[in-house]
C-alpha positions in Angstrom: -13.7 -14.9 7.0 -10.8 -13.1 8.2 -9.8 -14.0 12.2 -8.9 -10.5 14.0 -5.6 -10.5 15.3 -4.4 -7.4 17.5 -0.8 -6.2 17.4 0.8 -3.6 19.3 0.0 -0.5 17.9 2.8 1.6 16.6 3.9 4.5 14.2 1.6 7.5 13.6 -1.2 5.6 15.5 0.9 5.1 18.9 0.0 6.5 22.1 2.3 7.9 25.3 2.2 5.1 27.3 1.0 5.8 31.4 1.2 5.1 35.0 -0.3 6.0 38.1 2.0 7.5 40.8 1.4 6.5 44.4 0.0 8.7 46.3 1.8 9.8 49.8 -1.1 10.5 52.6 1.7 11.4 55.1 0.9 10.2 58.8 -1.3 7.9 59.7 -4.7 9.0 61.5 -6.0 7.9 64.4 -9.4 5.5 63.6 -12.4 6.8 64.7 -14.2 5.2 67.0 -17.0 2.7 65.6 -20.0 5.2 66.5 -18.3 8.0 64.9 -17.4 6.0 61.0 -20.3 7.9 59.1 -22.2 5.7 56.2 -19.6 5.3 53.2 -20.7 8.0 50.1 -21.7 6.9 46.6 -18.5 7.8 44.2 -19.8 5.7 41.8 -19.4 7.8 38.3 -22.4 6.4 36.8 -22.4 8.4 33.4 -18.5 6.2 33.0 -20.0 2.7 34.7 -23.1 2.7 32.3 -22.1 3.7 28.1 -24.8 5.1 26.5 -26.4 3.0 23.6 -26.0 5.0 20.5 -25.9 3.9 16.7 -22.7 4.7 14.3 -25.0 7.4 12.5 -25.4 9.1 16.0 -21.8 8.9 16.3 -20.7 10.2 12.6 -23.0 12.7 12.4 -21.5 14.7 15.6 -24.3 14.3 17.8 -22.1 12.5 20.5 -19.0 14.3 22.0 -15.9 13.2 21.4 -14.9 11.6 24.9 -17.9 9.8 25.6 -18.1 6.8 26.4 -20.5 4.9 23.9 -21.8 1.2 23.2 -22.9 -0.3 19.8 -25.1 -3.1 19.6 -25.3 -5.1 17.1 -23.1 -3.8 13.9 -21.0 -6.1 11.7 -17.4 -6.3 11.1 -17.4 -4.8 7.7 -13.5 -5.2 7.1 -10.3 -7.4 7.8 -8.0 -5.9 10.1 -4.8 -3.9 10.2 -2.7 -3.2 13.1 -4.5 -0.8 14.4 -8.4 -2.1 14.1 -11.1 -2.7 12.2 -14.3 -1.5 10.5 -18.2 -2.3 11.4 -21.0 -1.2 9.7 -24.8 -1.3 10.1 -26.9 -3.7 8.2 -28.3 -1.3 6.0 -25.2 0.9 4.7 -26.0 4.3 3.2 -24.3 8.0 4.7 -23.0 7.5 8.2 -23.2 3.9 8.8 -19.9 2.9 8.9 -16.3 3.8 11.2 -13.2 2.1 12.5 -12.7 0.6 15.8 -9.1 1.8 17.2 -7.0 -0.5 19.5 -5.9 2.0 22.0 -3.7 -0.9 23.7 -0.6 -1.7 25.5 0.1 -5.2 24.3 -1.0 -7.6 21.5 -4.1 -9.6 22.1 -6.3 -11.6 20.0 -10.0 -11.5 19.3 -12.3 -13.7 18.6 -14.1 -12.6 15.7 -14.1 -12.1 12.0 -15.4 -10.1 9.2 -18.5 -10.7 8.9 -19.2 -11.1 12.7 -22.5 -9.1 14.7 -20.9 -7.6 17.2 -21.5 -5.1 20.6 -18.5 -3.1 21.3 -18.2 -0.5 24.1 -15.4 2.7 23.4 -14.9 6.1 23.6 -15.9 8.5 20.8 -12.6 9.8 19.2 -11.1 11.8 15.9 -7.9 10.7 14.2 -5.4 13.0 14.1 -6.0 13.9 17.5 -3.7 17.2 17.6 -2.5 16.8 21.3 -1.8 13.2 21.5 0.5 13.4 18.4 3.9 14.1 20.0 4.0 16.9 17.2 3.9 20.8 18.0 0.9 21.2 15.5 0.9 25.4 16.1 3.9 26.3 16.1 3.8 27.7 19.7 7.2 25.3 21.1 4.5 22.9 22.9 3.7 19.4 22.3 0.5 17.3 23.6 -0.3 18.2 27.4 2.4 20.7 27.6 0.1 23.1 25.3 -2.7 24.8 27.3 -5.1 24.4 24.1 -5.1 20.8 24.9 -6.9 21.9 28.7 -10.2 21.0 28.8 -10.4 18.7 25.2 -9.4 21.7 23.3 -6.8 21.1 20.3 -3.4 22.3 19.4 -5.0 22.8 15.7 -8.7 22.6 15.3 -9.5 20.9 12.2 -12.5 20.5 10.4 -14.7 17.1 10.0 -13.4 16.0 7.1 -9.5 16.6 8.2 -10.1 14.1 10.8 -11.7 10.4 10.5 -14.0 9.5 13.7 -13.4 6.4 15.7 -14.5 4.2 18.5 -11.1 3.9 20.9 -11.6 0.1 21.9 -10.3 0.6 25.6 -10.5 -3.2 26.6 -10.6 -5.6 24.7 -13.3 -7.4 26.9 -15.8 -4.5 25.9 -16.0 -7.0 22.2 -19.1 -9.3 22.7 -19.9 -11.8 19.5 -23.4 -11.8 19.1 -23.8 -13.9 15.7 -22.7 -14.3 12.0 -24.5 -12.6 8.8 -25.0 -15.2 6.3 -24.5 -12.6 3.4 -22.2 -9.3 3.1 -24.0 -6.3 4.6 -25.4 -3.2 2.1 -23.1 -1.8 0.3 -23.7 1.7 -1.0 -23.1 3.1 -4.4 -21.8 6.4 -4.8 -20.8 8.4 -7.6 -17.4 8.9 -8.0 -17.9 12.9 -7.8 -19.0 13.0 -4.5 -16.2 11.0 -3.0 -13.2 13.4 -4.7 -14.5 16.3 -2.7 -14.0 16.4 1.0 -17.1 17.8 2.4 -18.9 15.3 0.4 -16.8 12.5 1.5 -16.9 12.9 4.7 -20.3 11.9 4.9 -19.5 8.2 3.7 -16.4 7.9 5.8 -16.2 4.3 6.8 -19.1 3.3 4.7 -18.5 0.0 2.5 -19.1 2.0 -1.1 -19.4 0.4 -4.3 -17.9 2.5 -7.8 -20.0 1.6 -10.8 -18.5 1.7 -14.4 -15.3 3.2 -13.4 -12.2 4.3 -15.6 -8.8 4.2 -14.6 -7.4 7.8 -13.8 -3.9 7.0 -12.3 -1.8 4.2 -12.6 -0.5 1.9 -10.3 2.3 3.6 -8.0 5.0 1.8 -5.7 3.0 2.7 -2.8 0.1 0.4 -4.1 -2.3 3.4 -4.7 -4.0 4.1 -8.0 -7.3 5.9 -9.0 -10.4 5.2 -10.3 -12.5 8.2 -11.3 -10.7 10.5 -9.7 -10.6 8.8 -6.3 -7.3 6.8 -5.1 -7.8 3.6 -4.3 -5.0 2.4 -1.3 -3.8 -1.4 -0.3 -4.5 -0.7 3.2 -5.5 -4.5 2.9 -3.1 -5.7 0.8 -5.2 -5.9 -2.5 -3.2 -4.8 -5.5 -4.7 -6.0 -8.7 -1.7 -5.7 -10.7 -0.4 -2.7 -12.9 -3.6 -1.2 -13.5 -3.2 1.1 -16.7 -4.8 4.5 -17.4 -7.7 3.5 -19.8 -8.3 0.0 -18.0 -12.3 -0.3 -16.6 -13.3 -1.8 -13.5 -17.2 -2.6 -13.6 -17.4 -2.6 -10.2 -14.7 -1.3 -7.8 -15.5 -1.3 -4.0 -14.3 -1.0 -0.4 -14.1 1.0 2.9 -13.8 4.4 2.4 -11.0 4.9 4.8 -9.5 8.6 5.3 -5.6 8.8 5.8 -3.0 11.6 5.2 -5.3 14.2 4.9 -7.3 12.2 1.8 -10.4 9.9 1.3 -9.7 6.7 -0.6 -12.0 3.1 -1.7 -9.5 0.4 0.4 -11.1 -3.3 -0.9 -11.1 -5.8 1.6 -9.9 -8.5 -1.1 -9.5 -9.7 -4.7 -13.4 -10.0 -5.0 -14.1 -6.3 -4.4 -12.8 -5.5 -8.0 -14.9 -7.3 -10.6 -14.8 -6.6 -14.2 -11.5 -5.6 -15.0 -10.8 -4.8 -18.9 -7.3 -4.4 -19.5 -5.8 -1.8 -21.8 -2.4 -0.7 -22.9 -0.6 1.7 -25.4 0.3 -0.3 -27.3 -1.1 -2.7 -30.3 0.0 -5.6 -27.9 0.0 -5.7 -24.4 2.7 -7.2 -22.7 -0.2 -10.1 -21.3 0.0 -10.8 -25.2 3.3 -11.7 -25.6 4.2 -15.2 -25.6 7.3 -17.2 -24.7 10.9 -16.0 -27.0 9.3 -13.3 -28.3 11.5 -11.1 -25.7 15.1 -11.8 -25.9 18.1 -10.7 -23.6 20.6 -9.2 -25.8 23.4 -7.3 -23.9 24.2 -7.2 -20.2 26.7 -4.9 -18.0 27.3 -6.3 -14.7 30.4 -4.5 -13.5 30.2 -0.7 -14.5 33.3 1.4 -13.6 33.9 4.6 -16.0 36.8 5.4 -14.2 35.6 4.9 -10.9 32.7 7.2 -11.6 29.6 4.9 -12.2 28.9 2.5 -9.2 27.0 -0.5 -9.8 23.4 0.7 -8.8 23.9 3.5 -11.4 25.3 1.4 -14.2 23.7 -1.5 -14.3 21.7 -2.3 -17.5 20.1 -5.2 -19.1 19.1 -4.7 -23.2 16.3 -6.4 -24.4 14.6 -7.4 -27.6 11.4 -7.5 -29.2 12.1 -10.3 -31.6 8.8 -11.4 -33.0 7.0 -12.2 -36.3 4.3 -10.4 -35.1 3.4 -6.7 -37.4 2.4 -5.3 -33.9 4.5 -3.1 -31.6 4.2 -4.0 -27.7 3.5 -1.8 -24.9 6.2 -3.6 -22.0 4.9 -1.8 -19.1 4.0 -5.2 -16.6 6.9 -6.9 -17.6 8.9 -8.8 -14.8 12.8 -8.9 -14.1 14.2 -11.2 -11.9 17.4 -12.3 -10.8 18.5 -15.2 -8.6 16.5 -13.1 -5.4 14.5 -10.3 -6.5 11.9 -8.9 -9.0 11.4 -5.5 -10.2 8.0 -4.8 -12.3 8.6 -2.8 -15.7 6.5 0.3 -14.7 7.3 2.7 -17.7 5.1 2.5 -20.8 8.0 1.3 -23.3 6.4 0.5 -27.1 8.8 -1.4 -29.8 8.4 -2.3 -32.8 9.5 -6.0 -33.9 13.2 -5.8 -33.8 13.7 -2.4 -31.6 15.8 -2.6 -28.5 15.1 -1.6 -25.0 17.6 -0.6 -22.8 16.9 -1.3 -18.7 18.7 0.5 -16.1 18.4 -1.2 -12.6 18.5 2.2 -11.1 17.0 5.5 -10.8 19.6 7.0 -13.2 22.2 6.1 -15.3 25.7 6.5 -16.1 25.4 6.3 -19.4 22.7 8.9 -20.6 18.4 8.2 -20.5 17.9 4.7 -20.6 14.4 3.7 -21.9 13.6 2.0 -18.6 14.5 3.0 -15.0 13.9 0.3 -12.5 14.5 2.5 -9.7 15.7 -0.7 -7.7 17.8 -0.8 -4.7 17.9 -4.1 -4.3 17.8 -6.0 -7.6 21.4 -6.0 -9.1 24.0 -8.4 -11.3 26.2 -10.5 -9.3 29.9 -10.3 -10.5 30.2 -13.9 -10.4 27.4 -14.9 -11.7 23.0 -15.0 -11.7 20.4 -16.2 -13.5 18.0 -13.6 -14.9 14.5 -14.0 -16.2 12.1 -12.3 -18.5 8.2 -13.0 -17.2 4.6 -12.0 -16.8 2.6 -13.1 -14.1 -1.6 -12.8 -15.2 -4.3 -11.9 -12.7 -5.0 -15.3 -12.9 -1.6 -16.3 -11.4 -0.6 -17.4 -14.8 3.6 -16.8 -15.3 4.9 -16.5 -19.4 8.6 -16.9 -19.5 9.9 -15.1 -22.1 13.8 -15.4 -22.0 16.5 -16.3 -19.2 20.1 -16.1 -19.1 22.4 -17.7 -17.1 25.7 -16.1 -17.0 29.3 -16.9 -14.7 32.2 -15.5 -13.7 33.6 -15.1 -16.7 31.2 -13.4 -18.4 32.0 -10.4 -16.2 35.0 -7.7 -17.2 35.0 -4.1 -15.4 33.8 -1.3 -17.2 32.9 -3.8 -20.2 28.9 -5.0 -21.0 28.9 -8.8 -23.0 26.5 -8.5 -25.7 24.7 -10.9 -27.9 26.1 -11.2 -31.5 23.8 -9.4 -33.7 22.9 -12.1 -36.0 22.2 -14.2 -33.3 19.4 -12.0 -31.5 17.0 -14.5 -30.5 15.6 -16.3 -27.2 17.5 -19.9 -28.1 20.9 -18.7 -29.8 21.5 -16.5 -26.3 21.8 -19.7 -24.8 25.1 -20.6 -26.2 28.1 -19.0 -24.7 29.8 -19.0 -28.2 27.4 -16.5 -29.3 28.3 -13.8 -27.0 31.1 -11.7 -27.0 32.8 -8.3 -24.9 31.9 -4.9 -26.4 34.4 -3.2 -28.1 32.6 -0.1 -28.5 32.8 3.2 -26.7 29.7 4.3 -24.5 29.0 8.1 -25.8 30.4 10.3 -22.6 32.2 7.6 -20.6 35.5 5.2 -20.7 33.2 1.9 -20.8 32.4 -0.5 -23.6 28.8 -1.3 -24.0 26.1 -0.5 -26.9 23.5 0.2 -24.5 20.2 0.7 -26.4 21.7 0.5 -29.9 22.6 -2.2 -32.3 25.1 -4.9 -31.0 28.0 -5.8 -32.7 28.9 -9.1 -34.5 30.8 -11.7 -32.2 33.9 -12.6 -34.3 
């Protein structure tokens, strides 16, 4: 169970705050006398005072207006929630029975209830982007929001079609949230091919539908936005479920989630670990780096202080070198591997194979000084300390399992501008780089540059 906790919404979900202005009646009339007060009319807007009952299908399917004013009794919270809401579905799943509920308020609050909950919730019927409450002159015409006269009368700055926009119930109040009960198992979930959920006006249909993917393969790897594809649909972290480094080739035997639309695409968001079951884990090479096993990666050659003349600043000459020093016949595939310092880790995301005895040369940052380096961390915020770090070689399993392969703990002294420290060659192995005497300053020219270092070749022998 996941409790519901409301935040002030913000970012591409916000809304322009109002007020209401006073109004100014001028003078004051003279009161009638008693006889002549006539009876006091009925204002009452009764079609606003009294929502209309309607099920999510009703609502996905277009048959209620955008602007009404609805209530839904008895759907479940299918989904944790973000900042900006949740998800409910109807017992039964299948097309149409599923959509978000939108805060549309001022302050943080908290609810009462949890995934898994049987709700009633009163809102107003509503599509996400909504072109004039966007701040963003969508046309072209000069004319943002209420300023543009297409936005007169519920009209749009842009129309869009169905599946450009994702449907939701703005939650007004959050008083119009009545708990009726608990399910005792997780509602329908509905199994779709993966074909109809990579074309839009297919998609559409199951929009906010908890959907199940049978048999999947891996079509995109992980990225640093925590999105990766199964089948040919992405699959997002909206709630902070990342299996890991999911590789192209890996199957999932069952991947499933909310299909949530964002940023003009449809993707499967799983609501925790146990919405991806049956992983099987591939790589490219003969051994994956989940196979490796403590010393058989060694650090071999560091450059801390980078300087080429002034012309190579740390984040784009920072390397560590690493070795694949094991008795094992197999090459290894290093993509998952972990580097940490004595504050941050950076994931290996490049599919790097060695052979036993090759050398791998990391660069912490997007480029390098020095020429192509067979790793880019891309980092801006791991880096080598001048005066000294501990760095680390590990894996972390799906099972929370960590493998240290190598550290190295380095000082001060270790550090010389424009000059890497490197590993004697005969010594290349986790337990000899322990010992200080082993290591020496490079006295070799880097290729292009005024800085010593053997980056990605063979180290020299420490005299």
């Amino acid at each position: 169970m996941y409790a519901l906790i409301v935040l002030l919404a913000c970012g591409e979900k916000s809304e322009t705050d109002s007020a209401i202005e006073p109004v100014d009646t001028g003078s004051v009339s003279p009161e009638p006398e008693p006889e002549d007060v006539p009876e006091p009319e009925d204002t009452t807007d009764t079609t606003q005072a009294v929502p209309k009952n309607v099920s999510i299908e009703d609502i996905q399917q277009g048959i209620i207006a955008v602007g009404e004013r609805v209530t839904l009794d008895e759907v479940i919270v299918s989904s944790p929630a973000n900042n900006y809401g949740f998800y409910i579905t109807t017992a039964s799943g299948g097309p149409y029975s599923g959509m978000f509920v939108y805060y549309y308020f001022d302050e943080a609050v908290t609810l009462n209830i949890e995934q898994g909950d049987i709700i009633s919730v009163t809102g107003e019927v509503w599509e996400y982007p909504d072109t004039c409450e966007d701040r963003q002159d969508n046309d072209g015409d000069g004319l943002t929001d209420e300023e543009d006269p297409d936005c007169e009368d519920g009209g749009q700055e842009e129309v869009q079609n169905n599946y450009q926009t994702m449907t939701e119930l703005k939650l007004l109040d959050p008083g119009d949230i009545n708990k009726i009960g608990e399910t005792e198992t997780d509602p329908s979930i509905t199994i779709v091919d993966s074909s109809v959920l990579t074309t839009p006006e297919t998609a559409e249909a199951y929009e906010g539908v908890l959907v199940r993917i049978e048999n999947g393969t891996v079509t995109a790897e992980l990225d640093e936005d925590g999105r990766w594809g199964i089948d040919n649909v992405m699959v997002d972290d909206l709630f902070g479920v990342q299996p890991g480094l999911v590789n192209e080739g890996d199957t999932f035997d069952i991947v499933q989630g909310i299909l949530h639309f964002s940023s003009g695409s449809y993707k499967i968001v799983p609501r925790a670990a146990t919405d991806l079951i049956g992983w099987d884990r591939t790589c490219m090479g003969e051994r994956c780096i989940w196979d490796a096993t403590e010393g058989e990666i060694t650090i071999s050659e560091i450059m801390v202080n980078p300087d080429n003349n002034g012309d190579c600043p740390d984040s784009q000459g920072e390397y560590v070198e690493v070795v694949y020093t094991s008795q094992h016949s197999d090459n290894l595939d290093l993509r998952g591997m972990l580097l940490s310092d004595q504050s941050n880790t950076e994931p290996v995301r490049q599919h790097v194979i060695l052979n036993p005895g090759e050398t791998a040369w990391i660069s912490v940052g997007e480029q390098s000084c020095y020429g192509n380096a067979n790793i880019q961390l891309g980092s801006t915020s791991f880096g080598l300390n001048n005066g000294g770090d501990t760095l680390t070689l590990h894996y972390t399993d799906i099972d929370g399992e960590t493998v240290d392969f190598d550290s190295l703990v380095y000082t001060g002294d270790w550090v010389e501008s424009g000059v890497s420290i490197q590993l004697s060659s005969d010594k290349i192995n986790a337990t000899d780089n322990d010992d200080r005497s082993n290591w020496c300053f490079a006295t070799t020219t880097i290729a292009n540059s005024t800085d010593l270092g053997t980056p990605g070749e063979t180290n020299e022998i420490c005299p």
